[in-house]
N, C-alpha and C positions, 0 to 999 in steps of 0.2 A: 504494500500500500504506500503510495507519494503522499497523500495530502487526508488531513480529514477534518474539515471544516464544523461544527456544529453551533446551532445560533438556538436561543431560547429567550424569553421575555416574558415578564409575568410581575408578579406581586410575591412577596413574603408566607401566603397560605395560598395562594392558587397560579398556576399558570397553564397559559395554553397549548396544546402540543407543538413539539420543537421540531426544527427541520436539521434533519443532516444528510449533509453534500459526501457522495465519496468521488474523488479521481484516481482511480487504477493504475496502473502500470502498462497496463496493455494498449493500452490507445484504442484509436479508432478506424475508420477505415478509407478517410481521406478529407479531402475540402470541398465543400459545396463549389461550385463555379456559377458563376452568371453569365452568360453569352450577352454581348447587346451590341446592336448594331448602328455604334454611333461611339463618339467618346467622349462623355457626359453622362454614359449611364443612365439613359432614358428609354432604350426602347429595347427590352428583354426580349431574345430570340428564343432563348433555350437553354436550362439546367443540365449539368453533370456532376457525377461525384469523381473525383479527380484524386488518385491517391499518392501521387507525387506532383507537388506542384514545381515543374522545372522546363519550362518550353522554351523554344526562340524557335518563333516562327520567319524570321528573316521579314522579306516582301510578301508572302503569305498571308491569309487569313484565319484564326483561330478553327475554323469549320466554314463547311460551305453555304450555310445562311447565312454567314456574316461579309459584308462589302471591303475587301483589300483597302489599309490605309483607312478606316472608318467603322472601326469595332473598337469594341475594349471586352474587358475579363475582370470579372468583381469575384474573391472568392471568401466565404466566410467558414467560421467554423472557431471548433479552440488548438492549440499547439503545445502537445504535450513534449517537453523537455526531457531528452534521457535519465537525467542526474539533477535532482536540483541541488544549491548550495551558493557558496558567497564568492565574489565576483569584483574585480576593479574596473572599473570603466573611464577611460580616459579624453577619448575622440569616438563620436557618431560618426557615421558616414550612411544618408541616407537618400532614399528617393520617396517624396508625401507629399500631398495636394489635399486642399480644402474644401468640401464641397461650396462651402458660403464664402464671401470674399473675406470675414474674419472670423479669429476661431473662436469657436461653441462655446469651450469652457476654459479652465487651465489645463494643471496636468502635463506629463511630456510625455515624449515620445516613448522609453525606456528611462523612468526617473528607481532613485534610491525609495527601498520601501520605509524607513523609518528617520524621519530627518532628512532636512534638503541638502547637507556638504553633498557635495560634489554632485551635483543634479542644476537641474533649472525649472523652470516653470513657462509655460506659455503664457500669454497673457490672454485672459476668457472675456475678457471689457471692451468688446468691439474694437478690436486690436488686429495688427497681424504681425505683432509680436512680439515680446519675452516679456514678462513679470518678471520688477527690479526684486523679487523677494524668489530667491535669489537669479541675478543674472548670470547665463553661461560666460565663462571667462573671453571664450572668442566665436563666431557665428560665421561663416561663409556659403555664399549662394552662386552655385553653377561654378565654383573655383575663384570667384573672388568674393574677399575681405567684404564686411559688412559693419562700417564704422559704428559705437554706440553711443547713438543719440536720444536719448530718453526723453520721448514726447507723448501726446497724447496717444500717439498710434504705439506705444508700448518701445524698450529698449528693441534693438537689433529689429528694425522694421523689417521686414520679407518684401512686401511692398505687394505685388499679383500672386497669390497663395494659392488661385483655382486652378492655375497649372502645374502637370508635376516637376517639381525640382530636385536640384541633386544638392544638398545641405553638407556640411562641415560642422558639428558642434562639439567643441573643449567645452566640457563641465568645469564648475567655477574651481574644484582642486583644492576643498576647505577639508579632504579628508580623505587621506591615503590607507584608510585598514578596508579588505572586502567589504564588502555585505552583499543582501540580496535584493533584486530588482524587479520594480513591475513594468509589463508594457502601458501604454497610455496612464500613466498614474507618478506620482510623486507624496515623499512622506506618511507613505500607509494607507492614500485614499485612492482610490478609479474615482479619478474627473468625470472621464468619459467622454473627452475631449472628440468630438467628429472629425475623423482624417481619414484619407484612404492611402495606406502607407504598402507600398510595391518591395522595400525592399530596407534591412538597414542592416551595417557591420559595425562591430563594437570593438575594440581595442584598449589594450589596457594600458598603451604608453600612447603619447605623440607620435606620431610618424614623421621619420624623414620628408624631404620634400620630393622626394623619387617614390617612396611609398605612397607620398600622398597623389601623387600622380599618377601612376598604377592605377589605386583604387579609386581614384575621379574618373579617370577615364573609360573604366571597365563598366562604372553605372549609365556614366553619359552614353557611350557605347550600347550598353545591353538595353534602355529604351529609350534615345533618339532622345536624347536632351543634349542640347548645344550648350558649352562650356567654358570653359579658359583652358582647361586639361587637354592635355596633347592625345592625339590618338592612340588608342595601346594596342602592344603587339601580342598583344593576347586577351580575352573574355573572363579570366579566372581571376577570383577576387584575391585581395593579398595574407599569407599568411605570414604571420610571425618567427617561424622556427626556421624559414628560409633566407637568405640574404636576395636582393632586388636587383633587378638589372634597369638599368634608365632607357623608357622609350624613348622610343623614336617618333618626330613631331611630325 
């Protein structure tokens, strides 16, 4: 057994029957997918259950109700983690769009579950972006620098959030021991923040600036977001235990 959650509530002589949650070990049998044949996720073609979500269709289309260059792919569900346990996180590297032009709630993307060191917050106040409680130490969009200017549109503005981008976030580095981490959440709570998040990689130091190239270019690359990152000579995201070799531009 991973996880066993139990909630109850009541009074001192009575309460009412309690709920308890189990999650397995065994997982499940894949990811709901949404076909829709548009990219704004309006006009639902057709469900699959998908039990590895890992495609590249190149110039293709996901299936053949959907129009080449004008689908998209929504897919939902939970992701169960082999091992859970405690974790450093240093640099995001991610690709996430908003459905509304600012976001829903706070919350981040993969925040600390208890206390905000080394985390950030979005900003949920008709912003599109960061809550100075606490701000990420550095923000980058599409590969470049994102000055912080703390104004009503919130620190490290994003500025067009309805499209997907390829983000850079250094957590602010108030606290170098593990811990454990939620998705969309920050300090113990699920926001609930509404994002449709394609894809993110965690690290637990800074990267070089050849690593950080690598891995810009391999998301810019893997779904057609134009960048500052040089094109890379390869699709594979970067891993740690290897040393890097510098693309080629």
């Amino acid at each position: 057994m991973d996880r066993f959650t139990f909630t109850a509530t009541g009074s001192l002589t009575e309460s009412p029957p309690a709920t308890v949650r189990l999650l397995v070990g065994a997982g499940g049998t894949g990811l709901k997918g949404y076909d829709y044949d548009n990219k704004d996720f309006t006009v639902l073609k057709a469900t699959q259950l998908d039990p590895v979500v890992n495609f590249d269709w190149g110039s293709a289309s996901p299936a053949k109700t959907l129009g080449t260059g004008t689908c998209g792919v929504r897919w939902t569900g939970q992701v169960l983690a082999p091992e859970s346990g405690k974790f450093f996180i240093k640099e995001q590297y991610l690709v996430v769009r908003s459905p509304s032009p600012t976001w829903t709630s706070g919350g981040s993307f993969i925040g600390r579950e208890a206390g905000r060191a080394s985390s950030y917050l979005l900003d949920g106040t008709g912003t599109s972006g960061f809550n100075e409680n606490p701000f990420p130490a550095a923000v980058s969009k599409k590969g470049s620098p994102i000055a912080l200017e703390i104004s009503a549109k919130g620190g490290y503005s994003l500025g067009t959030i309805t499209d997907f981008m390829a983000l850079k976030i250094t957590v602010n580095g108030q606290d170098t021991q593990p811990t454990r981490y939620l998705l969309n959440g920050a300090d113990g709570d699920l926001w609930l923040c509404k994002f449709d998040l394609a894809e993110i990689l965690c690290y637990s130091r800074a990267l070089t600036a050849t690593e950080e190239a690598s891995v810009g270019g391999y998301l810019a690359a893997k779904y057609g977001i134009k960048t500052a990152y040089p094109q890379p000579t390869n699709r594979q995201p970067v891993s740690l235990k290897t040393p890097q070799k510098a693309n080629k531009p």
